[in-house]
C-alpha positions as CSV (number, residue, x, y, z in Angstrom):
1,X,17.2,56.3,38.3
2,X,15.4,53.8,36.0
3,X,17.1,50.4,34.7
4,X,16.3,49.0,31.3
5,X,14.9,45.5,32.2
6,X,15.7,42.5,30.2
7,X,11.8,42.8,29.0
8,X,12.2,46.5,27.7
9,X,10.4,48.1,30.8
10,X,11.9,50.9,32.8
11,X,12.8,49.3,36.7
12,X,13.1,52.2,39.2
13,X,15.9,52.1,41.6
14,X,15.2,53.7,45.1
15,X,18.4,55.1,47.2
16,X,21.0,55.1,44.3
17,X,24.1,56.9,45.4
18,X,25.2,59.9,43.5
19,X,29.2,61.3,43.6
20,X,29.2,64.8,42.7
21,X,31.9,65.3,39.7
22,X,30.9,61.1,38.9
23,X,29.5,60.4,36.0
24,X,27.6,57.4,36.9
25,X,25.4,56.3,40.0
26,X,26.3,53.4,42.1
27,X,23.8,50.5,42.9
28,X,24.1,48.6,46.6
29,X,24.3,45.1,46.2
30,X,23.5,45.0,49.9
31,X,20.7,47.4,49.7
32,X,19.4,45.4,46.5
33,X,19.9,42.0,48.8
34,X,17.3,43.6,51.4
35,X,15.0,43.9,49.1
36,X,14.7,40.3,48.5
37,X,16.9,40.5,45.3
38,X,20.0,38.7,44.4
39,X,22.8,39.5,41.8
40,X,25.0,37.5,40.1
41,X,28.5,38.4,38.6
42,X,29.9,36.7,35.6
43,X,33.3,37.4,34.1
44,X,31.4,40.0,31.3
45,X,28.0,40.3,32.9
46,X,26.1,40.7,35.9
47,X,22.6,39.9,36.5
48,X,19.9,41.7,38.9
49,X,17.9,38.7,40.1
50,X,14.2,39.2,41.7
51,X,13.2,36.0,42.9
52,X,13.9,33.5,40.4
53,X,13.8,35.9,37.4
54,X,16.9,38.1,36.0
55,X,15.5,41.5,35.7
56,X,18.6,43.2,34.5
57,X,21.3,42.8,32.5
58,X,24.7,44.5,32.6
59,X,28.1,43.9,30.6
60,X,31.3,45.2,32.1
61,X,32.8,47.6,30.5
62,X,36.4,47.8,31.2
63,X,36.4,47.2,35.6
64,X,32.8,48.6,36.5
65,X,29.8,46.5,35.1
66,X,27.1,48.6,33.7
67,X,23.7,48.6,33.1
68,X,21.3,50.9,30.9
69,X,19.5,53.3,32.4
70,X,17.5,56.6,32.3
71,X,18.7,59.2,35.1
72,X,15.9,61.7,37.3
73,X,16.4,64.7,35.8
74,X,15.9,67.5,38.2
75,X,15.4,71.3,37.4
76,X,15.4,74.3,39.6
77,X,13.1,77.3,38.8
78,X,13.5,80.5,40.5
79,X,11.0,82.3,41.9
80,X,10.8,85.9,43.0
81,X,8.2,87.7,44.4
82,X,7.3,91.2,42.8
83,X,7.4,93.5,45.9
């Protein structure tokens, strides 16, 4: 999965959990936190923080917070042998 940074530039997230029948992906706060990044939670926003930089903006829409992003897309091809 790839955030939408503040600057425009795709930010790729590593370990993102996926629910089947979800339709959205869930970021770790703590994973994000051992990573040596930060976020802050405002009563409409949250912010992904890499050092002393926001990275990533979200506004909360209804309870979650959400960010833009661009999902992997993953295709399966099947192959068969001709015996």
């Amino acid at each position: 999965m790839y955030l939408t940074g503040i600057d425009g530039k795709r930010i790729k997230m590593v370990d993102v959990l996926r629910i089947p029948g979800f339709d959205r992906q869930l970021l770790s706060v703590g994973k994000l936190a051992e990573r040596g990044m930060s976020v802050e939670f405002q009563q409409k926003s949250c912010a992904i923080w890499n050092k002393l930089k926001a990275i990533a903006l979200s506004k909360k829409v209804g309870k979650p917070y959400v960010f833009d992003c661009e999902k992997d897309m993953a295709h399966c091809v099947e192959y068969a042998s001709r015996q």
